[in-house]
N, C-alpha and C positions, 0 to 999 in steps of 0.2 A: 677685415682683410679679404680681399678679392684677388682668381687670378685669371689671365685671360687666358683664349682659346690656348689649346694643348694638354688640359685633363688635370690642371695643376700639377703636372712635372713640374720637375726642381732643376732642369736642364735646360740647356740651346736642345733644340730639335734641327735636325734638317730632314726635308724631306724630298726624298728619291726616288725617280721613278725609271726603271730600269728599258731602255726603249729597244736595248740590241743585246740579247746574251753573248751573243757572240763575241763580241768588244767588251758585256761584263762592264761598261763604263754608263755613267749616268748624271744627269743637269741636277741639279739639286739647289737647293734657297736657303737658306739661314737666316731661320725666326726665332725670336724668344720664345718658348711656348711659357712661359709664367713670367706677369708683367702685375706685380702685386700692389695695389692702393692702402697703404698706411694710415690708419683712421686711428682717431683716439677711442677707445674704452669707453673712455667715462666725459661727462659735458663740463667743456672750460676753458678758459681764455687763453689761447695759445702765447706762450712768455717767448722761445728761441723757436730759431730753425737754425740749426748748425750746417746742413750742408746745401748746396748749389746743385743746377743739374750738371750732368755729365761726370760729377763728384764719384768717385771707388768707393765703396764703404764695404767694412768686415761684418761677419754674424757680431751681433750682438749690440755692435757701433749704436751712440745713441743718436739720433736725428732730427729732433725736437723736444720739447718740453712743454707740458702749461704751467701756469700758474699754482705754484704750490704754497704760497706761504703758512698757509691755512692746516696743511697738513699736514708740513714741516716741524711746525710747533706742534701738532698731536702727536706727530710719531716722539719726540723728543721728549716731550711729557712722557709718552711710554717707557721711554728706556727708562728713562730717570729713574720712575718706581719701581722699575724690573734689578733694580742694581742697589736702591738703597736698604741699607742694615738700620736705621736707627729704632723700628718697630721691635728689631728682632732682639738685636740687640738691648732693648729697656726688658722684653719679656727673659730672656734671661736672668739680667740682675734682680727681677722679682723672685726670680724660681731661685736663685740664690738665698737669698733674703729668708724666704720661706720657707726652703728646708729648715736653715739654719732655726727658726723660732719654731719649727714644728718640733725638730729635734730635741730641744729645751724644754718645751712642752711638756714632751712624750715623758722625759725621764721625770719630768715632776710631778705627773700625771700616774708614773708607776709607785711612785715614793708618797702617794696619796699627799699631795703639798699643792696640786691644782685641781678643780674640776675636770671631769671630764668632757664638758660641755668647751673649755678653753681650748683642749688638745683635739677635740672637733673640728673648731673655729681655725685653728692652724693648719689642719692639714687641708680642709678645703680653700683655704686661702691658697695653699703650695697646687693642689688640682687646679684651682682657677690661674694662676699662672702658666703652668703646664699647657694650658688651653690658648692661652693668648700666643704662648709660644709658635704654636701651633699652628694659628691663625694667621699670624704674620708670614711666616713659608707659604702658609698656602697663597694667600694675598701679594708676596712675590712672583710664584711663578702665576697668577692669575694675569699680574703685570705683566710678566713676560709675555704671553698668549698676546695679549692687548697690542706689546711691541711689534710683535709680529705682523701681528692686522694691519697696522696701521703704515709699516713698513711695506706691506702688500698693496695698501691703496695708495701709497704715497709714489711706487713702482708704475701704476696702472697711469702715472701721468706723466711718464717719460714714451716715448715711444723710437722703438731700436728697430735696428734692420734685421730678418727673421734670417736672412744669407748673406756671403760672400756675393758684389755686385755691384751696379751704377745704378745713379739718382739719373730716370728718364727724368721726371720734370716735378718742380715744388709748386703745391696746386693752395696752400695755407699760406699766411704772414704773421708776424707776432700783433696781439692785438685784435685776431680774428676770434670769435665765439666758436666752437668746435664740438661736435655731437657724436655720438656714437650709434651706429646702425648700417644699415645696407643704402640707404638712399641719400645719406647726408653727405656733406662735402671731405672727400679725405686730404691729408697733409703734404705727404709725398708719395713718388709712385717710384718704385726700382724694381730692376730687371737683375735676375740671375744671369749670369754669364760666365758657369764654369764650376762644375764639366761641362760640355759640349754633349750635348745627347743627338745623336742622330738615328734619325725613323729614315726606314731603307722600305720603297714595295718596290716588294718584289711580283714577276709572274709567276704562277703557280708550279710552271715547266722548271724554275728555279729551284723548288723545293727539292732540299737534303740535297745541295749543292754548296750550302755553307753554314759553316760550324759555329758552335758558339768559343769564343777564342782568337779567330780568323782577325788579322792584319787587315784593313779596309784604309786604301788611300784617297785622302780626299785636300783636292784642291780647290781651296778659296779665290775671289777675285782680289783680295785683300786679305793679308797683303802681297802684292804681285811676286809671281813664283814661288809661293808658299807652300810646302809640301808638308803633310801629317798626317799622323799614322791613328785609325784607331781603331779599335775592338770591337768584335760581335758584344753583343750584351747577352740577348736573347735571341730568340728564333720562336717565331707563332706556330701552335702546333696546329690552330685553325684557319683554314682556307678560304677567304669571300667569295660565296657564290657567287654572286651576281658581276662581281667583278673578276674574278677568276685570278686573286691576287695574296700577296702575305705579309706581313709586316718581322722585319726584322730591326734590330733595336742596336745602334754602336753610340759605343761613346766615348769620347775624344776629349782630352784634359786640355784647360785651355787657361794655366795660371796664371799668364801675363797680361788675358783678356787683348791676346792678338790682336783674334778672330772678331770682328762688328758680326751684330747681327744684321739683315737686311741686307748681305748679298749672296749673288749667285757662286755657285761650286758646282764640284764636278767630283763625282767619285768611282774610284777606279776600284773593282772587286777582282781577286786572284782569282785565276783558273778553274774551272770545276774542280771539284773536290772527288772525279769518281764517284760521281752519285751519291754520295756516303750521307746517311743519315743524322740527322742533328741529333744532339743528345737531349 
């Protein structure tokens, strides 16, 4: 998984640049900063693609698949043995069994009417059951363990959306061989879009002019006379020298997915604040 320019933020970015205090207004753009490539895990022939570009998909939504048959049936086998009793169950009815003749044994054994060497041979027959008992639990939940795994590699060949967002574009097709790594081909690519993160520079004459809290209106070109409100996030407490600038951080919820990314806006900042310092 890959994400593009914007630091892998999980948000829209817009970014502001403030050209008049005075007016406190600003041209701004509306970019995805994180535009994420969906690669499989693990190497294998891609079986579905379920969605299309320009498709919504939720956190978790699945996306595609490979080919599992192979580890459909492992996982399956697993359970099986994580749930069956008939080991445990036979060890039981020995340990049954063999109280019962140990028991018999013993009292014949006290009434000098068997050897001791029979009331031996009984009671280690009733410990060797004891033992199988034993065995078989643990050999369950060993099974279980196995479920598990196999249940974990059989996951590793589905591949979900990591956010709430749109399918930019399907780069895989069913029938495709598909690898795992930085340089190999990935499946789908989507873009988060929501919240709405917007990056504000500010000039540094600006600083402790706004709060973190602070109402920040910002108008989109789309859709036409779109008005929305959103909030400081942060406030940088570091100043760029060389630019003589500061980064403030608002973000604006966007759960209809309005707002496209890839146009211009304009944002309107309230009044000075009295100089007042950010917290």
């Amino acid at each position: 998984m890959s994400a593009a320019a914007g630091g892998g933020r999980v948000a829209i970015q817009v970014l502001c640049l403030i050209f008049s205090i005075s007016s406190n207004a600003a041209d701004c753009l509306i970019e995805p900063p994180q535009i994420v490539d969906l690669a499989s895990p693990v190497t294998g022939m891609l079986d579905k693609v379920l969605v299309k570009r320009a498709d919504r998909v939720s956190k978790g939504q699945v996306l595609a698949t490979l080919e599992s048959h192979a580890e459909q049936a492992a996982s399956e086998l697993a359970r099986f043995k994580s749930v069956q009793v008939g080991p445990s169950q036979m060890a039981e009815s020995k340990i049954e069994f063999a109280k019962r003749k140990y028991t018999r044994r013993l009292a014949m054994s006290n009434e000098k009417l068997m050897a001791a060497q029979d009331r031996d041979d009984a009671e280690a027959e009733l410990r060797l059951a004891e033992s199988e008992l034993k065995v078989a639990y643990e050999n369950r939940q060993i099974a279980k363990l196995e479920h598990q795994q196999q249940s974990s590699l059989l996951n590793l060949r589905t591949i979900r959306s990591p956010f709430e967002g749109v399918v930019v574009d399907v780069l895989a097709y069913p029938g495709e061989v598909v690898e795992p790594g930085a340089n190999k081909k990935s499946v789908v690519k989507v873009a988060q879009l929501d919240p709405l993160k917007i990056q504000v520079v500010l000039p540094k004459d600006a600083f402790g002019t706004v709060l973190p809290g602070t109402s920040v209106e910002v108008l989109p070109e789309i859709p036409a006379n779109g008005r929305y409100t959103a909030k400081v996030k942060s406030v940088d407490r570091l100043i760029d020298a060389a630019s003589g600038t500061f980064v403030v951080l608002l973000e604006l919820p966007n759960p209809k997915l309005e707002i496209p990314a890839g146009v211009k806006c304009k944002a309107n900042f309230p009044k000075a604040q009295g100089g007042a310092q950010g917290k």
